[in-house]
N, C-alpha and C positions, 0 to 999 in steps of 0.2 A: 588071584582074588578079584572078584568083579567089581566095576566102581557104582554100579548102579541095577538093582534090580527091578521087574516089570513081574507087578502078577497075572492071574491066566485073564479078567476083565479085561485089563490094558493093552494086550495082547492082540486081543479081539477086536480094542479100538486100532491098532496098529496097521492090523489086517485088512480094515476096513479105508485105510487110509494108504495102504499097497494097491488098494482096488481104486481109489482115488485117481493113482499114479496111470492107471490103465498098464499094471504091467499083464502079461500072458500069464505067465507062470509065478507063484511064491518065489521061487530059486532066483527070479530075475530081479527082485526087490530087496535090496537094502533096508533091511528092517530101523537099523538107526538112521534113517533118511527122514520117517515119521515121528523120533525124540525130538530133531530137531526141530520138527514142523511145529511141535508142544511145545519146546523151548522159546521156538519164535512166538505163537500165540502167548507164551506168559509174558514174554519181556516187555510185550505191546500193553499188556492190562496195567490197571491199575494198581501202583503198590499196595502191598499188604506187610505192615512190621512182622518180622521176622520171628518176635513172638505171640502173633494171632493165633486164636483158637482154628482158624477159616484154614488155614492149609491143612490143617485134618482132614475137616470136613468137603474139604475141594481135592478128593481123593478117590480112586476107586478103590474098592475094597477087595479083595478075592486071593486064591490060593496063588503058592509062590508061581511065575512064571519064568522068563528067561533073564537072562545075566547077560548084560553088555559093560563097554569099559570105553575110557576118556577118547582113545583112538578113534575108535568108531564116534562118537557122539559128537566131540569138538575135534577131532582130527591132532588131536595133543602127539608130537612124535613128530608127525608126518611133512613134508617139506613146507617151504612156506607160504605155496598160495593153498594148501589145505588145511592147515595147522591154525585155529579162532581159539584156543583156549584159553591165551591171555587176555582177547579180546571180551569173553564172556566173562571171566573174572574182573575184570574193565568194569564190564557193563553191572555187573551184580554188587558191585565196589559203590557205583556212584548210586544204586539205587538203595543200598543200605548205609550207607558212610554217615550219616550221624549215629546208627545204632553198633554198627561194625567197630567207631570209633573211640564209643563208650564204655563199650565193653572189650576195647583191645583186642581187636580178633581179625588175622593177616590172611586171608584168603588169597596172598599172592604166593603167600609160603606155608603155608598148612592147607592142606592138601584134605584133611579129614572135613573141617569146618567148610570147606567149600563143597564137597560134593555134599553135605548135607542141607548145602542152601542149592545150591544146582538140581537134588532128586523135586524138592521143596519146587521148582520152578516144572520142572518135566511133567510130575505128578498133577499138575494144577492145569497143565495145559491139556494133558491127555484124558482129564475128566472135563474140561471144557471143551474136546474135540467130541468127547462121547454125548455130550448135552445138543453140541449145537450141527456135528453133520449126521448128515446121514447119508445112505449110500447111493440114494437116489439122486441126489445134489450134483450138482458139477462143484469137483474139487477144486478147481482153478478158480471158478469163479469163488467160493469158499475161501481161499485163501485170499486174492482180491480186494475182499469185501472185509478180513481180519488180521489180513496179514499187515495192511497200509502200502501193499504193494505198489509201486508206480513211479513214472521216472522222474529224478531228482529234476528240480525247476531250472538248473540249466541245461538239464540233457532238454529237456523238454523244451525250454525257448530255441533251442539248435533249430530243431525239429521243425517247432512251429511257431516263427515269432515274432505272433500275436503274444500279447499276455494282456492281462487283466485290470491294466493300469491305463491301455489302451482305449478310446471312446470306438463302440462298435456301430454307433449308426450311421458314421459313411459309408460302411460295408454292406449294411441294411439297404438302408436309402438306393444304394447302387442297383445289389440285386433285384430290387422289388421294380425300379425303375426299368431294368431290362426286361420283365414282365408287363411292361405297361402300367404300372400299378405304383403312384404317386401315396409316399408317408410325411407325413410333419414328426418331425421329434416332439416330444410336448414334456419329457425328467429323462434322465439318466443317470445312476448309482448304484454304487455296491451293497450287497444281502452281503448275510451270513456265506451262501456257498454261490452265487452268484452275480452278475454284472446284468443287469436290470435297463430294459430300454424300454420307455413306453412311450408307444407313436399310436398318429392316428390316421386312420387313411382319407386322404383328401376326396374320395367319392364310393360313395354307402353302394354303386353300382359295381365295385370291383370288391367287396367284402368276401364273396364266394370263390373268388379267382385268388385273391389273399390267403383263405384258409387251402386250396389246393396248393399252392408252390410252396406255402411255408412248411410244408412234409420234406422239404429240400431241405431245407436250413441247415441242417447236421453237416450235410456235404460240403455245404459251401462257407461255412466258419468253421469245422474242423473241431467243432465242439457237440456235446449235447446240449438240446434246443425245447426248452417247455414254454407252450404260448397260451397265456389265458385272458379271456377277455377282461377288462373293466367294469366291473358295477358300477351302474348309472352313468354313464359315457357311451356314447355312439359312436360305433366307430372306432374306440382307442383299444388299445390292446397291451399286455405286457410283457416284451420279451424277453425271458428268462434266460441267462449264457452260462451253463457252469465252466465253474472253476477247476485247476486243481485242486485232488484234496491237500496238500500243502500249505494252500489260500485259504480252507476253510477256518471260519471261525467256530469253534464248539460251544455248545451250551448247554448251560449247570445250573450251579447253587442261584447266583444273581439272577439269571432267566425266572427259577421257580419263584422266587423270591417276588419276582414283578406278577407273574401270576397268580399268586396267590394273593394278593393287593387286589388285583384286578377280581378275583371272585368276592373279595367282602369285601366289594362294593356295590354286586349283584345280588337281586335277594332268589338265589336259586336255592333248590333244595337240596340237589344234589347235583354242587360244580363241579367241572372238569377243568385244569387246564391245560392241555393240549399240546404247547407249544407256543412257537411264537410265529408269526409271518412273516413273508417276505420284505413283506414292510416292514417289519420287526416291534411287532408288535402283539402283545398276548391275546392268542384265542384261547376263548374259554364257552361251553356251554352247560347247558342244566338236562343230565342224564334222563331226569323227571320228566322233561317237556321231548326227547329223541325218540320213543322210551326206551328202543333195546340198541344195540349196536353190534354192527357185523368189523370186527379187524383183521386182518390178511395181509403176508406178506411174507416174503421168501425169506429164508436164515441169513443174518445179517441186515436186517431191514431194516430192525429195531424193535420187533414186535415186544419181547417178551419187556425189554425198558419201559415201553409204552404203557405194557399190560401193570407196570409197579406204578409207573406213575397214577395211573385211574385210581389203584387203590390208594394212595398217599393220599388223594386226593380226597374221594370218599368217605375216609375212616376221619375228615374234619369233620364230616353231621357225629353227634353222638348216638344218632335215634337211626343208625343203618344196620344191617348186619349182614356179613360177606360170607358165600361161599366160596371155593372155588376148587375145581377140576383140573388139577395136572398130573399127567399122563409122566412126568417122572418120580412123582410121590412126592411134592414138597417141595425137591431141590430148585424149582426154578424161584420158586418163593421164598425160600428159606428165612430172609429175614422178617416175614410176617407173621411164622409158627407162634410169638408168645405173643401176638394181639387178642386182646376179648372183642366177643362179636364177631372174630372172624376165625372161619374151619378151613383147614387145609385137606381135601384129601384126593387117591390115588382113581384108577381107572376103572379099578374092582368096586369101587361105589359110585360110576357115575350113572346107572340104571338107577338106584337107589334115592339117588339125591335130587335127581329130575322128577323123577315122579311123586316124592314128598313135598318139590316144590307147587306140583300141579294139585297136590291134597291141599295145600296149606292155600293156593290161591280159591278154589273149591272151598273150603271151609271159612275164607275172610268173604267172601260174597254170601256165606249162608247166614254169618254174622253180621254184616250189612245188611240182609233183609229182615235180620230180629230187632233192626235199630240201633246196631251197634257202630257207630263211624268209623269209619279208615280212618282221619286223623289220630286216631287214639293207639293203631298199629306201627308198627317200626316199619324202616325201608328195607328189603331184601333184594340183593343183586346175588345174582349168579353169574360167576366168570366162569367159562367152560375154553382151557386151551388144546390145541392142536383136536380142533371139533372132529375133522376129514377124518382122522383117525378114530376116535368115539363110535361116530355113525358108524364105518363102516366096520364094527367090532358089535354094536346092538344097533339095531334100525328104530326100537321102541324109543330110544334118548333122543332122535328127530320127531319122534311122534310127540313126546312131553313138551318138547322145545316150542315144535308148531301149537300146539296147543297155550303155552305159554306169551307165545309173541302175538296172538291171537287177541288173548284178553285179560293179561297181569295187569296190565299197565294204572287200571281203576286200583288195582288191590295194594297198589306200592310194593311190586314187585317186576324187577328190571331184569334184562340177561345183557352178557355181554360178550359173544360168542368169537374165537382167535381161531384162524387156520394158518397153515405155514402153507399152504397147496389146496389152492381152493378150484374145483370141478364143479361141474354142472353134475354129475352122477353123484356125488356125495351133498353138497349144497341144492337141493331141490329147491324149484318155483315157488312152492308153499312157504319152504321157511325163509329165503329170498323176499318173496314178496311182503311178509309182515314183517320184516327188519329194514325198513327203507331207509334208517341213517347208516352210513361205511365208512369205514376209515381204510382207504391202501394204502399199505409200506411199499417198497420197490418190488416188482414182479418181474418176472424176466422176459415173459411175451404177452401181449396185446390182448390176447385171450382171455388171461387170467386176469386184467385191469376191467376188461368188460362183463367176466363174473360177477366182481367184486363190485365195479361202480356204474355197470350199464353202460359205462362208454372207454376208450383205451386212456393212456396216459402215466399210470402208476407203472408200465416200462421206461420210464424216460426220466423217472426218479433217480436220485443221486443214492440210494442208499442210508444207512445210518440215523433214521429218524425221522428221515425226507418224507412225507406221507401229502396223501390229495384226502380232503375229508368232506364228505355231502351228507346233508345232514336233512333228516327228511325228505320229503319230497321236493326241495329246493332243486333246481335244475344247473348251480351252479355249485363250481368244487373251489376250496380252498387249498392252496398250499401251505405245509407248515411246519416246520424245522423242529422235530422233537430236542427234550432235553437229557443228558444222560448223567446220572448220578453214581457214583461210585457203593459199594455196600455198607461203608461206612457211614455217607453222606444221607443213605437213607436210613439208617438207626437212629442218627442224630434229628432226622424231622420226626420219626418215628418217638422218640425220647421227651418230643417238647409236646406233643400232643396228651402223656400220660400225667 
């Protein structure tokens, strides 16, 4: 009897994640290689009690597939450096143990009650492998980016050790000086995910000689290296050192908590806020005043977090009301399905809902010319995800869009357009050029940061929320640490607003 079954969906995620591995042939992949991969992506997420309605619904659905058992999955049997299945009963022990303990239920000796919270774990991962790869990804890098892969902080100081407790501007100071090129320290501290040096250079004539060597940096600290100027300082610069992620600090509830303080205190119409900065501090701006927004960034970036937070944030006006476009029907949103004022829907209407929105912007300027004012209309944003995709399924939803970013913006009507793979052949000059605010998450080459922000840098992001954000035609970019909330976390802001 099998300990665990996979229907034909899962299957297919499975498949797709044998292609991952780069094997030649199906017969050379280990099918339970890919449960584990699900396994490890759940055990990394965030819990869910055990009797949540969400592990249904974080399920794929489809006819029976194949039958595997504990052997294959957890290596149960097998000698003792392949054999983890006390280990995962361990681990599913301490993530349920107030509720396992309440209910008096030994997952170390009932064998039934365990694999049914183990399918419960596989099942969740294998619909979050099908949401967030795809096959065109590097799986490695995928895993990476979700797995929390990377080496323990004392393999790591072996290695390399420097650590992060370390002051790094003599190292600075050094290199820049074997260039000829004289810094003063002027702060030094710790970010959220980085060790922070801000120097200034002692002559505005080596400014240019500065920004060529500092393309070094990487090589010569053995870290990733992001350098951006100071506003309103000549001269001064700031050097960004990340960390491990081990070092990172995360942010949540308290982050949104101070940002949202920070927006009513601003009389915007429709605040954002963003994140926090390096300096750790809330950025926040007025959607109104941007007016439309371009977001990009590779799986794992952060995008789709980002994409909930705009709406949390949003759905504070009363007088808004939200579209939005996603190419999985819902599921990335799922916890906004019973908002009023805001429509979820699939890929089969986004022809349809672009071009109602270009009626509707058409018919508020005919009503402005009969006398009628825009103040007296509600705000309407369009969120439209995984755009590249869209476009290059109907070329008329880039026609609506450019026609939109054009000249919604009098009517109180905003777009806010996400790609996960942003190109110059799908993101055209036109619709580029009248979206001049961007936000990039981590990109993986140079290329894709100069799509997105006209200049490189969004390669050299950390991942996980890390974003560079330019906002209009402003010529300078901010860094900024998104925030990530769990699905519960956002029902509960979602709850106080009703």
């Amino acid at each position: 009897m099998a300990d665990f079954n996979t229907n034909h969906r899962e299957e297919l995620v499975i498949s797709r994640v044998g292609e991952g591995f780069d094997f030649k042939e199906e017969s050379d992949f280990s099918k339970y290689f890919a449960l584990r991969v699900a396994l490890a992506w759940a055990l990394n997420a965030p819990c869910l009690p055990l009797e949540s309605p969400d592990w249904e619904r974080k399920r794929l659905e489809g006819e029976r597939g194949k039958e595997y058992h504990l052997e294959q999955i957890t290596g149960k049997g097998k000698d003792k450096k392949e054999d983890f299945d006390l280990l995962i009963r361990a681990m599913l022990y301490i993530k349920h143990k107030e509720e396992l303990d309440r209910d008096k239920k030994d997952i170390f000796s009932d064998d039934k009650e365990y694999l049914k919270i183990l399918s419960r774990y596989i099942q969740r991962g294998l619909y979050e492998l099908d949401n967030t790869y795809k096959s065109s990804d590097c799986f490695y890098q995928w895993c990476l980016d979700n797995l929390h892969l990377s080496l323990k902080q004392e393999e790591r100081t072996k290695e390399n050790p420097k650590n992060n407790d370390v002051a790094y501007f003599p190292q600075l100071q050094d290199y820049f000086k074997k260039q000829g090129i004289g810094i003063r320290l002027m702060n030094e501290e710790d970010s959220y995910r980085h060790h922070i040096c801000k120097i200034e250079l002692l002559d505005s004539a080596k400014i240019q000689a500065f920004k060529n060597k500092s393309q070094y940096l990487d090589d010569e600290l053995g870290e990733s290296i992001y350098i951006e100027r100071v506003k309103s300082m000549m001269r001064t610069y700031s050097i960004q050192i990340s960390k491990s992620k081990e070092q990172w600090r995360n942010l949540g509830l308290p982050e949104l908590k101070q940002g949202l303080e920070e927006l009513n205190k601003q009389d915007y119409a429709l605040g954002i806020f963003t994140g926090m900065s390096v300096e750790k501090k809330p950025f926040c701006f007025d959607l109104k005043a941007t007016p439309h927004l371009l977001v990009a960034g590779q799986t794992g970036g952060g995008k789709s977090m980002f994409l909930k937070n705009i709406i949390l944030c949003l759905l504070h006006n009363q007088n808004v009301e939200i579209s939005i476009i996603d190419p999985k029907a819902g599921a990335s949103f799922a916890e906004f399905t019973q908002i009023k004022n805001l429509e979820i829907l699939g890929t089969d209407k986004a022809g349809d809902i672009t071009e109602s929105f270009v009626l509707e912007m058409e018919s508020r300027y005919e009503r402005k010319s009969k006398g009628e004012s825009f103040e007296n209309m509600p705000y309407r944003v369009l969120i439209v995800d995984e755009l590249s995709d869209l476009i290059k399924q109907n070329k008329d939803i880039e026609t609506h869009l450019i026609r939109l970013a054009q000249k919604a913006r009098e009517a109180r009507i905003h777009l806010v357009l996400a790609t996960q793979r942003p190109d110059s052949a799908t993101l055209s000059g036109s619709l580029r050029s009248n979206i001049p605010s961007r936000i990039a998450l981590k990109v993986q080459k140079s290329t894709e940061s100069k799509i997105i922000l006209d200049e490189t840098g969004a390669e050299k992001l950390t991942g996980n929320g890390d974003m560079l954000i330019k906002l209009g035609d402003s010529s300078s970019l901010q860094r900024i640490i998104g925030i990530y909330l769990t699905e519960e976390e956002i029902q509960k802001q979602l709850n106080k607003l009703n």
